[in-house]
C-alpha positions as a Markdown table, in Angstrom:
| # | Residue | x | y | z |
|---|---|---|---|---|
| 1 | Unk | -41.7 | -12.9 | -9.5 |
| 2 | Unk | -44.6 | -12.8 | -7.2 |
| 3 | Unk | -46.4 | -8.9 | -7.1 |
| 4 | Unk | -47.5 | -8.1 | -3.9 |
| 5 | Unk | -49.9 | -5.1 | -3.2 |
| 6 | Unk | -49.1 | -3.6 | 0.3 |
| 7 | Unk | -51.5 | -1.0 | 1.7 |
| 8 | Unk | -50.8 | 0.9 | 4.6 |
| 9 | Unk | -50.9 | 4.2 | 5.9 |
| 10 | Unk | -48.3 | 4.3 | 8.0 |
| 11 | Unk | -45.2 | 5.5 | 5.8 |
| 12 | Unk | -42.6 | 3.8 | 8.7 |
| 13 | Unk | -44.4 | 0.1 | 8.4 |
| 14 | Unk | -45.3 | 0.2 | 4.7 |
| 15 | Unk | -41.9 | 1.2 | 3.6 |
| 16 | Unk | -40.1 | -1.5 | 6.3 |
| 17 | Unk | -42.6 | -4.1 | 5.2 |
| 18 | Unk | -41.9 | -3.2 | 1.7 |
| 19 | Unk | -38.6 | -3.6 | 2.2 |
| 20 | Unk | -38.6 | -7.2 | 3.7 |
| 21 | Unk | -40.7 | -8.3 | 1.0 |
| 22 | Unk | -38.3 | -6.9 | -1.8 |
| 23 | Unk | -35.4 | -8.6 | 0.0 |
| 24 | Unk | -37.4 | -11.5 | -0.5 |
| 25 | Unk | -37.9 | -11.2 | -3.9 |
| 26 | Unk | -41.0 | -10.1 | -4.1 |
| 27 | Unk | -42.2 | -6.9 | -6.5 |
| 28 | Unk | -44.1 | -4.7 | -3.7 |
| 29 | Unk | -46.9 | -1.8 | -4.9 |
| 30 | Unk | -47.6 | 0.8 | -2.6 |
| 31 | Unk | -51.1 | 2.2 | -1.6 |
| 32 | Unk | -51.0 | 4.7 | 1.2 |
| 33 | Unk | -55.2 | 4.5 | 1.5 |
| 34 | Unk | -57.7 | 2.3 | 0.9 |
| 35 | Unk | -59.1 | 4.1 | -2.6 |
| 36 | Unk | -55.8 | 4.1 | -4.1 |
| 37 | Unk | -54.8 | 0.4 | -3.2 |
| 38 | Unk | -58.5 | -0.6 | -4.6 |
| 39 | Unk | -57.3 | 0.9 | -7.9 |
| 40 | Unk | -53.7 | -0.2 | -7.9 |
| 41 | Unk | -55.4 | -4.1 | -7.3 |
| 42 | Unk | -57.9 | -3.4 | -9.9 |
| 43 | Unk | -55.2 | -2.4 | -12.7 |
| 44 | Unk | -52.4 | -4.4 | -11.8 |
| 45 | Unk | -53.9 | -7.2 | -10.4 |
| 46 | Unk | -51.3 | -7.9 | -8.2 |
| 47 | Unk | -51.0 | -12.1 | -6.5 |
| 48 | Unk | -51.3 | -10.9 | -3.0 |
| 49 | Unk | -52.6 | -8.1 | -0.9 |
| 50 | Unk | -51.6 | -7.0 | 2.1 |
| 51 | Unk | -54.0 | -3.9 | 3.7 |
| 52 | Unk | -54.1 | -2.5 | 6.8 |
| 53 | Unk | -57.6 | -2.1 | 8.9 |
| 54 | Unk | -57.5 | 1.5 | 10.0 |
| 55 | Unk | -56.6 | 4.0 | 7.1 |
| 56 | Unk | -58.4 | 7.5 | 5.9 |
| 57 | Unk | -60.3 | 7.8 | 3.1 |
| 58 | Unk | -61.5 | 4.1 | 2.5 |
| 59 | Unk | -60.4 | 1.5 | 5.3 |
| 60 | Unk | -59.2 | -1.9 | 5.4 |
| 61 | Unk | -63.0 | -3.5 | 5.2 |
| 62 | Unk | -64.3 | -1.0 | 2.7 |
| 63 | Unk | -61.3 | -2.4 | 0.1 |
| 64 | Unk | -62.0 | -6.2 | 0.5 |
| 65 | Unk | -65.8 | -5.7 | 0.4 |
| 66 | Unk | -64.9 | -3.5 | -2.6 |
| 67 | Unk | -62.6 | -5.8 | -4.1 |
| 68 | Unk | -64.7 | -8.9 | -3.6 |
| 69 | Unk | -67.3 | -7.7 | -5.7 |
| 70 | Unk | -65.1 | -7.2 | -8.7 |
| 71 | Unk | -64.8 | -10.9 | -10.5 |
| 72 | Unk | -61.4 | -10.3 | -11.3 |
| 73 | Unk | -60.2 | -9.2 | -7.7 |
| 74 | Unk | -62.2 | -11.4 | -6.3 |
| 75 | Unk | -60.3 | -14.6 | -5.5 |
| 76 | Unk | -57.0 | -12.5 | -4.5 |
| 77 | Unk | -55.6 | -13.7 | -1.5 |
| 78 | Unk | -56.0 | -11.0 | 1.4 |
| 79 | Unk | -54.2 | -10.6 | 4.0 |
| 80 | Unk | -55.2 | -8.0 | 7.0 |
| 81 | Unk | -52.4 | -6.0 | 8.6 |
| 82 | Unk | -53.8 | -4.5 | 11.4 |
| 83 | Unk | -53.3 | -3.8 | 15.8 |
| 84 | Unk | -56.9 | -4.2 | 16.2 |
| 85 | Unk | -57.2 | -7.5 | 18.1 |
| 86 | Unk | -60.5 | -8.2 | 19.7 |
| 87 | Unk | -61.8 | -11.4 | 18.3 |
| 88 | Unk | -65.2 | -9.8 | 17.0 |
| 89 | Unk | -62.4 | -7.6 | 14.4 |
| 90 | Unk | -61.4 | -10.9 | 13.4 |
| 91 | Unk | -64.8 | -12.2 | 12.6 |
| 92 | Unk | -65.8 | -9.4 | 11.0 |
| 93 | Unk | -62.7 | -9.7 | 8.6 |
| 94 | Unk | -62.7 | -13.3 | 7.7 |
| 95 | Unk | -66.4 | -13.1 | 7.2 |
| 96 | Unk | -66.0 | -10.5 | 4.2 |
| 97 | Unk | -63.4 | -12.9 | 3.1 |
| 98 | Unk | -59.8 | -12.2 | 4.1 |
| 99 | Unk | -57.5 | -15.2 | 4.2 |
| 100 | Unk | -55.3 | -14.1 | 6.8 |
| 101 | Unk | -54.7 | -11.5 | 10.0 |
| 102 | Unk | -51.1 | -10.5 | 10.9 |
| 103 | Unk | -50.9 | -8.3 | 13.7 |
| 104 | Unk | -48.8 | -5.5 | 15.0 |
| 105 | Unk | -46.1 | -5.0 | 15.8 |
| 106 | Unk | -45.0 | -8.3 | 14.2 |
| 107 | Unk | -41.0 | -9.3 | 12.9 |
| 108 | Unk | -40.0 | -10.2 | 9.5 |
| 109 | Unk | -40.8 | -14.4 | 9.9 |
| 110 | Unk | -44.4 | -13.8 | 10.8 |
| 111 | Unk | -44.8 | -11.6 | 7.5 |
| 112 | Unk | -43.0 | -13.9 | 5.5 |
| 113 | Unk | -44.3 | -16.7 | 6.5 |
| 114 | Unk | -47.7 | -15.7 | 6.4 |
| 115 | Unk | -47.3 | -14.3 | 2.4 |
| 116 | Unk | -45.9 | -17.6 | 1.6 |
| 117 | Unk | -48.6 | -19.8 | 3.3 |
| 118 | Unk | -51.2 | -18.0 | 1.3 |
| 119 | Unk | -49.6 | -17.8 | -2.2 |
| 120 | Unk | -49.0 | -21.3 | -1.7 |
| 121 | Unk | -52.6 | -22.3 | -1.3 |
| 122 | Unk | -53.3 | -19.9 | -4.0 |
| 123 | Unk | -51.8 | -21.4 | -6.2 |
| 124 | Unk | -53.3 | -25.0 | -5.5 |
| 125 | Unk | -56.4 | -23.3 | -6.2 |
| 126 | Unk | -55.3 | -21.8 | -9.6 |
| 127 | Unk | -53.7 | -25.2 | -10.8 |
| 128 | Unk | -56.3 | -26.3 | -13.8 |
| 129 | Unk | -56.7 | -30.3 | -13.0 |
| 130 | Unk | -58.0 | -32.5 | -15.6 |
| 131 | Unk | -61.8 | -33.5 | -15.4 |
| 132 | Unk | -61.3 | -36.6 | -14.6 |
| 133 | Unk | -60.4 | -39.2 | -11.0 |
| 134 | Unk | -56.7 | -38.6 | -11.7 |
| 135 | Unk | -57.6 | -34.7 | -11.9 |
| 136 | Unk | -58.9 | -34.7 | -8.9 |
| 137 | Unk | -56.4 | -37.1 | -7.2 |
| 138 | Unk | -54.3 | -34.6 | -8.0 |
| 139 | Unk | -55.9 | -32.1 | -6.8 |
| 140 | Unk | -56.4 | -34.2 | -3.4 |
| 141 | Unk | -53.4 | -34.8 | -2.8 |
| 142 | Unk | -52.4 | -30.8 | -3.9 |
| 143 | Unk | -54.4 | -29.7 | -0.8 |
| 144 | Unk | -53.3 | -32.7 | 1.7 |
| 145 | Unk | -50.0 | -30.9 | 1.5 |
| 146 | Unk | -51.7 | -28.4 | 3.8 |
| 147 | Unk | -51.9 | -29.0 | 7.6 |
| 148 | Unk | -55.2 | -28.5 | 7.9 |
| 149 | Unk | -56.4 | -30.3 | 5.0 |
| 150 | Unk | -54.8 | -33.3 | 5.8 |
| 151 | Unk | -57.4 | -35.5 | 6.8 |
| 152 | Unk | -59.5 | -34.9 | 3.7 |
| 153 | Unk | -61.0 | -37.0 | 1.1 |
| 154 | Unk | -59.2 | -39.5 | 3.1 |
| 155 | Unk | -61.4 | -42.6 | 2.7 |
| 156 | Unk | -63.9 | -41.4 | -0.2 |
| 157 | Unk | -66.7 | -43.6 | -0.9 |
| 158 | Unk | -67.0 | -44.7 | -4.8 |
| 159 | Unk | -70.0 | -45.6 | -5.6 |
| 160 | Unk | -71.8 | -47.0 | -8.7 |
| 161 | Unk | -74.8 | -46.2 | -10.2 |
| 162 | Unk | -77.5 | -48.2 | -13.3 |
| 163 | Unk | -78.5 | -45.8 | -16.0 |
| 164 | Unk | -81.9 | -44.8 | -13.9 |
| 165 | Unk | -80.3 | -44.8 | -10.9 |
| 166 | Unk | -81.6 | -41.9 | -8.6 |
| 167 | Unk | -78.0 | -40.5 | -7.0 |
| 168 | Unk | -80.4 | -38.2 | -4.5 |
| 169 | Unk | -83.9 | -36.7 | -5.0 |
| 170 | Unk | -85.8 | -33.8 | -3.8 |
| 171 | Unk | -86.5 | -33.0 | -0.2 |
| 172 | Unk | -84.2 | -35.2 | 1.3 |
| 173 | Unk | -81.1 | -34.2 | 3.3 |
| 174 | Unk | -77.6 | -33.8 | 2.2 |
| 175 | Unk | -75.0 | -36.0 | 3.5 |
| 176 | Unk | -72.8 | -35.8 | 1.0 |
| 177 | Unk | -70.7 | -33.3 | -2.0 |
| 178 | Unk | -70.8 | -35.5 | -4.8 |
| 179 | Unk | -68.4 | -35.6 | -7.9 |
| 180 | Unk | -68.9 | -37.6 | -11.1 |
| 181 | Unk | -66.3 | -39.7 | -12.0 |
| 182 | Unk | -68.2 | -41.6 | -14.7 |
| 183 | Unk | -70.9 | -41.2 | -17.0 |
| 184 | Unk | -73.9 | -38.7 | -17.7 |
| 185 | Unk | -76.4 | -37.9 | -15.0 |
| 186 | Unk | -79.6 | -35.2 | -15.0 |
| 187 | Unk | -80.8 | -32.7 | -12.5 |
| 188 | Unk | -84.6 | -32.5 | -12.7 |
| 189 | Unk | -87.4 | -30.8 | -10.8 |
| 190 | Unk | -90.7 | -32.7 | -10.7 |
| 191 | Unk | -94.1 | -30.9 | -11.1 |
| 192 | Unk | -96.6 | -31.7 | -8.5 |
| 193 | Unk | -99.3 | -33.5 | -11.9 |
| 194 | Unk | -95.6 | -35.7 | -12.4 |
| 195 | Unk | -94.4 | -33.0 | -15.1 |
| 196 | Unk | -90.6 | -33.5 | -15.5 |
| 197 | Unk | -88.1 | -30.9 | -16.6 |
| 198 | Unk | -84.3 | -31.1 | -16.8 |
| 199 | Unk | -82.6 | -28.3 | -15.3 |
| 200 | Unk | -79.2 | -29.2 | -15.8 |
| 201 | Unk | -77.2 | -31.8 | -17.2 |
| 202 | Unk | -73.9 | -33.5 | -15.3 |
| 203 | Unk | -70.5 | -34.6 | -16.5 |
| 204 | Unk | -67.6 | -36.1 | -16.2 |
| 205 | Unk | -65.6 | -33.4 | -13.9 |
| 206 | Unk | -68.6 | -31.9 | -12.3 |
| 207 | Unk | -69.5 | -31.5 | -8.7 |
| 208 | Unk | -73.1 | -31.5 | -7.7 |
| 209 | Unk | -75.5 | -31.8 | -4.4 |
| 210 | Unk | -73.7 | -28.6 | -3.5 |
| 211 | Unk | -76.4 | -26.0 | -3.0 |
| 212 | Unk | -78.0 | -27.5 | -0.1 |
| 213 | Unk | -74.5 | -27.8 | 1.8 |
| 214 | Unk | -73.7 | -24.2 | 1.5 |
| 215 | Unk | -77.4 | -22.9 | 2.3 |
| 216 | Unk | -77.7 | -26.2 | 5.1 |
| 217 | Unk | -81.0 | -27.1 | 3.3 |
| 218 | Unk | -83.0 | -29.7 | 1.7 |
| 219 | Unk | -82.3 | -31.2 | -1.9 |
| 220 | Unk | -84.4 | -28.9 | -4.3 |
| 221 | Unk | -84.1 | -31.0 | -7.1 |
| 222 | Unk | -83.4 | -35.4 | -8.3 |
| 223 | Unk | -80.5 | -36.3 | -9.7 |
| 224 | Unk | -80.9 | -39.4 | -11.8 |
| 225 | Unk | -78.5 | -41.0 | -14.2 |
| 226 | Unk | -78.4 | -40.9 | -17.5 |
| 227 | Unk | -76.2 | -44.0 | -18.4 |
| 228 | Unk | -74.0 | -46.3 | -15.9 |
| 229 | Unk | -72.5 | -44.0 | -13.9 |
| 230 | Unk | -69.5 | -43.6 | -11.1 |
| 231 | Unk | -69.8 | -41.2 | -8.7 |
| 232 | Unk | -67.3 | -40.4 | -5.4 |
| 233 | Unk | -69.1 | -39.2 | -2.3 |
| 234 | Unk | -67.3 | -37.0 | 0.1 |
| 235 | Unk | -68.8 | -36.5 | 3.5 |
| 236 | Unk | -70.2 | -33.2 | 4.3 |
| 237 | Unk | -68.2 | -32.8 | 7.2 |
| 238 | Unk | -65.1 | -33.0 | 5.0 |
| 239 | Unk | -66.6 | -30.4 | 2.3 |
| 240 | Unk | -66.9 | -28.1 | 5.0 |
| 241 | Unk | -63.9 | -28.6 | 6.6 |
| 242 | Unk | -62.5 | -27.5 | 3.1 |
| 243 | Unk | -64.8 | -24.5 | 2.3 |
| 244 | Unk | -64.4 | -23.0 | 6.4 |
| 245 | Unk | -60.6 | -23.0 | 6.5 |
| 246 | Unk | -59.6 | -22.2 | 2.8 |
| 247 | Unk | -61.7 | -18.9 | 1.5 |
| 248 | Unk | -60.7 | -19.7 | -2.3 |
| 249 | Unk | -62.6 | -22.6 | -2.0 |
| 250 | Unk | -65.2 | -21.3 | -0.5 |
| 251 | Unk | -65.3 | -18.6 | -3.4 |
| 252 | Unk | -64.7 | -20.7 | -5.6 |
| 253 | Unk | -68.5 | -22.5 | -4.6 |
| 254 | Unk | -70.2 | -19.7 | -4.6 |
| 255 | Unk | -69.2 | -18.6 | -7.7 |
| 256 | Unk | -70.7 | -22.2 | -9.3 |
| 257 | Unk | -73.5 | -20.9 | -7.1 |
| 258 | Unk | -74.0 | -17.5 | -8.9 |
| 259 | Unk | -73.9 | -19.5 | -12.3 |
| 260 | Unk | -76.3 | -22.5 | -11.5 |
| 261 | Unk | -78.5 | -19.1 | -11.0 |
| 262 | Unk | -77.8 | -17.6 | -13.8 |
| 263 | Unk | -78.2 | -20.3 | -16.1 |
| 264 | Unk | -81.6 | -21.0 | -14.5 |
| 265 | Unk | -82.8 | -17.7 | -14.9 |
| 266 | Unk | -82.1 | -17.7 | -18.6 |
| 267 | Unk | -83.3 | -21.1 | -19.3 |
| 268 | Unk | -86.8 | -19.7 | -17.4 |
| 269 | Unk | -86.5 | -17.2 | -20.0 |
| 270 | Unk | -86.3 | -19.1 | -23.1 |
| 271 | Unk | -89.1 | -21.4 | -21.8 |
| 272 | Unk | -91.1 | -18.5 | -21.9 |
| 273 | Unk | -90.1 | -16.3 | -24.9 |
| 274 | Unk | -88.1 | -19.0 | -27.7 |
| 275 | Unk | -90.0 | -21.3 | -30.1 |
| 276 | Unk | -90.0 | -25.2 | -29.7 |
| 277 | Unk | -87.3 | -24.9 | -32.9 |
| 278 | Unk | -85.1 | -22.5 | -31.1 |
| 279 | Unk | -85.4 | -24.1 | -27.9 |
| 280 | Unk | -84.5 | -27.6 | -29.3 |
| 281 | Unk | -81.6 | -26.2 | -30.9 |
| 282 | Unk | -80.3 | -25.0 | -27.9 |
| 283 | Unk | -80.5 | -28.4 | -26.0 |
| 284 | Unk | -78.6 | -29.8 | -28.5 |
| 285 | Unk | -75.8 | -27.6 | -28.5 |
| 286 | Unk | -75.9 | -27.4 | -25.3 |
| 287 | Unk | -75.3 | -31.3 | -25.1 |
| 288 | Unk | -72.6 | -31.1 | -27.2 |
| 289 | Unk | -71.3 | -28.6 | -24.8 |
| 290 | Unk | -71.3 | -30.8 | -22.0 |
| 291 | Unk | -70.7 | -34.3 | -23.4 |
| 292 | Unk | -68.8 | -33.6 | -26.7 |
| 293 | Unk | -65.3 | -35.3 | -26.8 |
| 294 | Unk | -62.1 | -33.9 | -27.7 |
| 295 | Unk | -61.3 | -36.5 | -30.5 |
| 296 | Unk | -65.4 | -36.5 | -31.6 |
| 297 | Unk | -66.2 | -34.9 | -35.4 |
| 298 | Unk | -69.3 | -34.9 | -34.7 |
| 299 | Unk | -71.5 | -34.8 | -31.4 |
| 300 | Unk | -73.3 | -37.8 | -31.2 |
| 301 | Unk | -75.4 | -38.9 | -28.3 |
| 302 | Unk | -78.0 | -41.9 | -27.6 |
| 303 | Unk | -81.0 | -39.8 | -25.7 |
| 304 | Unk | -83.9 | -41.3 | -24.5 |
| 305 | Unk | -86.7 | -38.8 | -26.8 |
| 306 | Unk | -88.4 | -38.0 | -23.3 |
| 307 | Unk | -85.2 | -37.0 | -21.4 |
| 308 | Unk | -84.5 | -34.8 | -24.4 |
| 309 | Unk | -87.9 | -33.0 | -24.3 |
| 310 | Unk | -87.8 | -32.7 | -20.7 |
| 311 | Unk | -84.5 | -30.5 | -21.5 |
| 312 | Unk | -86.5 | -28.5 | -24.5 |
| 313 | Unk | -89.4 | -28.3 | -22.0 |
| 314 | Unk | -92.1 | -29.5 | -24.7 |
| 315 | Unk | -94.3 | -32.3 | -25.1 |
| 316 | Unk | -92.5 | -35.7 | -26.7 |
| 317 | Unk | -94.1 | -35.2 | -29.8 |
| 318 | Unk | -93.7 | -31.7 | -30.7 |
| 319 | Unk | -89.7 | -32.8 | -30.4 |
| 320 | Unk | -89.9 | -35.5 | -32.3 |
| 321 | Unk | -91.7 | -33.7 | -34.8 |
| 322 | Unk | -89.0 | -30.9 | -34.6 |
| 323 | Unk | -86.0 | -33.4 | -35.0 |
| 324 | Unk | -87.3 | -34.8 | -38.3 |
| 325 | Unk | -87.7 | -30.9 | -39.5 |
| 326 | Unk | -84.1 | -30.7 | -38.5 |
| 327 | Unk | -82.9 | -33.9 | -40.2 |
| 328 | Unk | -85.2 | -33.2 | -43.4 |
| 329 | Unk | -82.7 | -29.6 | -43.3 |
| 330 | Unk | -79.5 | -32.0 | -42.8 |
| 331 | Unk | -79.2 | -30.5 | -39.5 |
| 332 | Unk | -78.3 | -33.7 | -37.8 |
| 333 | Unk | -78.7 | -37.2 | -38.3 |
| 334 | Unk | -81.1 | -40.2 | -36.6 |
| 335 | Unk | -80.5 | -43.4 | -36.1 |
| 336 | Unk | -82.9 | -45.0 | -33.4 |
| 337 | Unk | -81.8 | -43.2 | -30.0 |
| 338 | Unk | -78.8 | -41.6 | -31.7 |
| 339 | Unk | -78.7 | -38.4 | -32.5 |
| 340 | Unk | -75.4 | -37.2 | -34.5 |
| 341 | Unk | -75.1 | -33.6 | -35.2 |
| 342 | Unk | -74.0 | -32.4 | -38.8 |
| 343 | Unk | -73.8 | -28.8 | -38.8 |
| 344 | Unk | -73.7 | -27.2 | -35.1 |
| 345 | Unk | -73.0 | -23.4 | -36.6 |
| 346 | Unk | -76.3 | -23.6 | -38.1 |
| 347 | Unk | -78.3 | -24.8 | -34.9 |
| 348 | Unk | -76.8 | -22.2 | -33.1 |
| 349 | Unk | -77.5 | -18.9 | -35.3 |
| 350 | Unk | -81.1 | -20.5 | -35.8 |
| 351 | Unk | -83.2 | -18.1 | -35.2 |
| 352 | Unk | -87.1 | -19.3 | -35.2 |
């Protein structure tokens, strides 16, 4: 059974509404304000919320902008109940993220049909697809179920890419959301002497060439590929047709947003404060991270020695120096580009 959070005011229309929704067999919680409803959604976490605009105490914007800024509240589907109807009230709402306006007086179809619309895509959003094309079919052809969805990912381009392959590189213009389909690729921002480093490393599953789309810049960084590599392009125009009328999406972006920052922020500082040791230990777990296979034992991956130093952000030889200290400890083993990891535990608690 589907819990819906219903806050309103008005003890006439929340208890009516509350009562079409239980006849519909959904559990209803009751907020008479805006601070109460915030801490009924932050305990119980309901599915859905339903809050009126104009309330005492805290009102109808205050709880969204509240709630959005909570990680687990976040991607709740909102829906605005509310008699306020001038089109600069709807901006205003959708902007700080509400999925939906119903507006009074309204019967009990248009509140039903609203609450179903939106669980419905909530749930498309929810549904864990594999990391792989027949994930994302799935989850293409999950969101084609909605009307206005319908013409995307229609006819995606598949291309293929050589190991060496540059997919886009720095400064030029985004045309496209890209997805990996196949192989290993790199992100990399280039010093202005030629100075390489690797700031983040693409699978099999991952979306990338996102961060210019949602801030409409330039590429900040090339993406070149590691090994042969598929990749499906999907127009921009399609991306945004995705993100503009579905706000989970668009969350969801943002949030990869907020941790491509984060990550970046703490790889700055480990460039600055960890030793070469630490710092190589790191990359490697973090490779098995990204690339390790269910079935594999042990991580194993063929690295080019410069790619991998470009990762540690060190000179080739100091890595190469620090991999045969590692394989003299039994940390890993070596064989001409391969590098096969033997005991990950100790890499990680490392220390110096």
């Amino acid at each position: 059974m589907k819990t819906i959070l219903l806050i309103e005011d008005n003890q006439e229309v929340r208890e009516n509404s509350a009562e079409i929704l239980e006849l519909a067999n959904y559990k209803v919680l009751q907020a008479d304000n805006g601070k109460t409803g915030i801490e009924l959604a932050q305990k119980m976490l309901p599915d859905l919320i339903i809050c009126d605009i104009m309330m005492p105490v805290l009102d109808g914007y205050g709880v969204i902008h509240l709630l959005s800024k909570n990680e687990t509240t976040a991607g709740i589907p909102f829906i605005f109940l509310t008699a306020k109807t001038e089109r600069s009230d709807f901006r205003k709402g959708m902007e700080l993220g509400a999925d939906d306006y119903i507006t009074k007086p309204f019967d009990d179809v248009e509140l039903l049909n609203a609450v179903e619309g939106r669980l419905k895509k909530s749930e498309i959003i929810k549904t864990k697809f594999d990391k792989s094309s027949e994930g994302l079919n799935k989850f293409l052809d999950e969101v084609r179920s909605l009307e206005e969805l319908k013409k995307l990912f229609n006819e995606r381009k598949i291309k293929k890419f050589k190991k060496k392959d540059i997919i886009f590189s720095e400064g030029n213009t985004p045309n496209y959301l890209y997805f990996l389909n196949k192989g290993k690729a790199k992100s990399v921002k280039l010093h202005e002497y030629g100075k390489e480093l690797i700031i983040n490393l693409i699978a099999e599953g991952d979306f990338f060439g996102y961060v210019p789309l949602l801030e409409n810049g330039e590429y900040a960084e090339t993406v070149e590929c590691l090994e042969d590599s598929e990749v499906i392009l999907i127009p921009k125009e399609d991306f945004y047709n995705l993100i503009y009328n579905n706000a989970s999406v668009m969350k969801k972006f943002i949030k990869m947003l907020s941790n491509d920052v984060v990550d970046k922020e703490e790889q700055l500082i480990k460039l600055a404060y960890s030793s070469v040791r630490k710092r190589t230990a790191e990359a490697l777990i973090m490779l098995e991270d990204r690339y390790k296979k269910n079935n594999e034992k042990n991580f194993s991956i063929s690295i080019a020695r410069e790619d991998l130093a470009n990762i540690v952000g060190t000179a080739t030889e100091s890595l190469i120096r620090t991999l045969g200290e590692f394989k003299e400890d039994k940390l890993l083993e070596i064989k001409g580009s391969n590098i096969t990891l033997l005991d990950s535990e100790k890499l990680k608690k490392l220390k110096l």
